[in-house]
C-alpha positions as CSV (number, residue, x, y, z in Angstrom):
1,X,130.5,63.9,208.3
2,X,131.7,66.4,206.5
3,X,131.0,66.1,202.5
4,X,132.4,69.0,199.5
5,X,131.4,68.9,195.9
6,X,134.1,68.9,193.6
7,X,133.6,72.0,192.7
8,X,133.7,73.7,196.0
9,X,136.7,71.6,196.6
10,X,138.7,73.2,193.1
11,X,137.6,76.5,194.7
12,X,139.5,75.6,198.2
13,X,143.4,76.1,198.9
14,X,145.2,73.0,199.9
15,X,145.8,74.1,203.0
16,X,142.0,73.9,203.1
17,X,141.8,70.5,201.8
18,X,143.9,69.3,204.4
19,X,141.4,70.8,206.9
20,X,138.3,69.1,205.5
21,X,140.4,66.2,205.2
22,X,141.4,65.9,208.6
23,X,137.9,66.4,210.3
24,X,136.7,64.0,208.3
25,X,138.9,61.1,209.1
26,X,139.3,61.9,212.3
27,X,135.1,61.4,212.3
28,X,135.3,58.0,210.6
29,X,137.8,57.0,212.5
30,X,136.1,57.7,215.7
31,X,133.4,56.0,215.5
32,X,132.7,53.4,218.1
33,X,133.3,50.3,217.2
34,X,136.2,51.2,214.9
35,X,139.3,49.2,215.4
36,X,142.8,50.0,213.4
37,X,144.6,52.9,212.4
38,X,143.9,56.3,210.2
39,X,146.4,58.3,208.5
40,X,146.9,61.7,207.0
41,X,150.1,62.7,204.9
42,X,150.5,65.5,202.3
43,X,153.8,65.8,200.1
44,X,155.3,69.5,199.7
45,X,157.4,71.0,197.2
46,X,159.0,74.0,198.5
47,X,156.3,74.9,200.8
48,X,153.5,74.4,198.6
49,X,151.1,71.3,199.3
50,X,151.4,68.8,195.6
51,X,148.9,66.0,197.1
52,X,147.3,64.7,200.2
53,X,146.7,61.2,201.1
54,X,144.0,59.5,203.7
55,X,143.9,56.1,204.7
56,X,141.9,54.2,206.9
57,X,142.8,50.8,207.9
58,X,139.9,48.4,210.0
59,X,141.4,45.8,211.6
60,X,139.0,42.7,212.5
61,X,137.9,41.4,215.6
């Protein structure tokens, strides 16, 4: 897995953050034995990233 101090991550553009973001869900949520669903979203204000969200949701079997 992918991990970023915070301070690397205040150094990163958004854009970037998404990246990181991204690979490292996608990692989690790869995992076998993982069972549910993983999402990514990011809010923009005129082009420009404001926030990004990630959720991971395990469903039980």
């Amino acid at each position: 897995m992918i991990t970023t101090s915070s301070k690397e991550q205040t150094r990163l553009s958004k854009h970037d953050r998404v990246q990181i973001a991204f690979a490292q869900m996608l990692a989690e949520a790869t995992r076998r034995g993982t069972f549910g669903a993983a999402t990514l979203s990011f809010n923009v204000q005129d082009g420009a990233i404001q926030q990004i969200r990630v959720a991971i949701e395990r469903s039980l079997q």
